[in-house]
C-alpha positions in Angstrom: 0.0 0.0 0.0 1.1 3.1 -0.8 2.2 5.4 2.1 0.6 9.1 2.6 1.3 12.3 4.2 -1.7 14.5 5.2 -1.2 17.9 7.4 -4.4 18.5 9.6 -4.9 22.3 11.3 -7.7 23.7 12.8 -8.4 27.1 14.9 -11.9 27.4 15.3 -14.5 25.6 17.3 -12.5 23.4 19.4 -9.2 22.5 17.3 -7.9 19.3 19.6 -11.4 17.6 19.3 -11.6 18.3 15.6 -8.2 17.2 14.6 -8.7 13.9 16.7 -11.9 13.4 14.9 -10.4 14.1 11.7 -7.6 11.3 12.9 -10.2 8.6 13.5 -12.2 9.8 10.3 -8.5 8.8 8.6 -8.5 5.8 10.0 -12.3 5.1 9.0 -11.7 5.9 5.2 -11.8 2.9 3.0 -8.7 0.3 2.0 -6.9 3.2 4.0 -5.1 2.3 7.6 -3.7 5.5 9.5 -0.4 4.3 10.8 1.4 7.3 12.3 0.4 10.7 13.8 2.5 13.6 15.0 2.1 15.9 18.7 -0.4 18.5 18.2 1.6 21.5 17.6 0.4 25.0 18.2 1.5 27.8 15.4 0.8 31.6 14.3 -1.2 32.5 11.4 0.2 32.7 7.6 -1.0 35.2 5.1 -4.2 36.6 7.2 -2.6 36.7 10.5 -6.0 38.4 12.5 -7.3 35.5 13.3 -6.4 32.8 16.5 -3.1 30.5 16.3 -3.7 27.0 14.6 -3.0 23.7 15.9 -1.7 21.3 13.6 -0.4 17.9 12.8 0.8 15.5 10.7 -0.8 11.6 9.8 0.7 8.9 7.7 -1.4 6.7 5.8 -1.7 3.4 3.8 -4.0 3.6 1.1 -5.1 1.6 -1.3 -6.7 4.3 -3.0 -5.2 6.9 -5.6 -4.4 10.6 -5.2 -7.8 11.5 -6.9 -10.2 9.3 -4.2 -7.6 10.1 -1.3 -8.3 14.2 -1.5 -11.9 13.5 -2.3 -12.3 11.1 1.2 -10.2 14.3 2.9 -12.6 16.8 1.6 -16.0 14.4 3.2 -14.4 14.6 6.2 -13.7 18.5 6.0 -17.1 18.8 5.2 -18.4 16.6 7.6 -16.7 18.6 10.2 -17.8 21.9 9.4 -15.2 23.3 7.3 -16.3 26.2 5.6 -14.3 27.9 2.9 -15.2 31.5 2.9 -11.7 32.7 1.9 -8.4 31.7 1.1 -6.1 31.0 4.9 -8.9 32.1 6.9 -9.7 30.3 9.9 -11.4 26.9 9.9 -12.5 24.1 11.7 -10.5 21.4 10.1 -8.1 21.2 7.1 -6.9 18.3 5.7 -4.2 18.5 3.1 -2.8 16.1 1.1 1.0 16.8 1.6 2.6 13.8 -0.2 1.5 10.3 -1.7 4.5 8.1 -2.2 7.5 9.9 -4.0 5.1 10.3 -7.0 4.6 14.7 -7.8 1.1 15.5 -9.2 0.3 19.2 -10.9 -3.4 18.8 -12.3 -6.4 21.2 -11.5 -7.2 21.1 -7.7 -4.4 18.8 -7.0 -1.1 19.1 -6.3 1.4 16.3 -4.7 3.7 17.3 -2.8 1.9 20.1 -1.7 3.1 23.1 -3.3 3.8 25.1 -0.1 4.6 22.3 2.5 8.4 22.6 2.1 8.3 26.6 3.6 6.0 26.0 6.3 6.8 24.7 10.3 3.8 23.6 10.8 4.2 21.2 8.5 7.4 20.3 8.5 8.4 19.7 12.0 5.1 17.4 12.8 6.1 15.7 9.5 10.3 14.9 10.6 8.5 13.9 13.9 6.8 10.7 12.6 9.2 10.2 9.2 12.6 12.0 9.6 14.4 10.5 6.8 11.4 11.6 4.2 12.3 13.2 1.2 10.1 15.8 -0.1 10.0 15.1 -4.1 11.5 18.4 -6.2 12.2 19.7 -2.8 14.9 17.2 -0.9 15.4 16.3 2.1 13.6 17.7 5.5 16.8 19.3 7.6 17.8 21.9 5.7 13.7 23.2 4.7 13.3 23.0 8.3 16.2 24.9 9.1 15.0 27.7 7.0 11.4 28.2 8.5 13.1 28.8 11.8 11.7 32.2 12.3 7.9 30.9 12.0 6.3 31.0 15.3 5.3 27.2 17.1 5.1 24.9 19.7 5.2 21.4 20.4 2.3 20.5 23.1 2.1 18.4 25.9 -0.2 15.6 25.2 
């Protein structure tokens, strides 16, 4: 089975409850087993910074399905959360992205593998080296030295 990569983040409502219902919706999806999740971690706003702090994580996945099916499972569960999409980085109960599927890269309409701003972002990237240090981020390399340069972005590793 292929092995997945989705980034989860959430600052409305109550973020910890959504993310762990969006980890056992994961988990629920068909010919799809979640096998690793990161800490929560709690991070500033990017791009429209008025709105509360985020906390994110990372989960890995086998799936049985393809890229396609995969983001169209993750957007039921957005949906069945709440997510509303009044504009672009605004707050939101749940986001699920698709950060990577396999080392395969994907530019079509409405989806993009790896995800095409995963490699500047701390949020993403230190959850992610928690549960998978040695990945490689396809067109991008490996995780140490991305990380290194998002060292200025504001987060924090919880306690659990």
């Amino acid at each position: 089975m292929p092995r997945a990569f989705i980034g989860l983040g959430a600052n409305l409502g109550d973020p910890r409850a959504q993310i762990h219902a969006a980890l056992l919706a994961l988990g629920g999806i068909p010919a799809t087993r979640l096998s690793a999740q990161s800490s929560l971690y709690r991070s500033a706003p990017i791009g429209y910074v008025s709105q509360p702090d985020f906390l994110n994580a990372v989960a890995q996945i086998e799936t049985d399905l393809a890229p396609g099916a995969l983001l169209h499972a993750l957007l039921e569960i957005e949906q069945s959360i709440g997510r509303d999409r009044s504009f672009a980085n605004g707050p939101r109960t749940i986001d699920l992205d698709l950060l990577l599927y396999g080392d395969i890269v994907i530019g079509e309409p409405g989806l993009h593998v790896p995800h095409p701003r995963m490699h500047t972002r701390a949020f993403v990237l230190l959850p992610l080296v928690e549960i998978a240090p040695d990945i490689d981020i396809p067109g991008q390399g490996v995780i140490e030295p991305l990380l290194a340069a998002c060292r200025g972005q504001a987060i924090q590793k919880l306690e659990n």
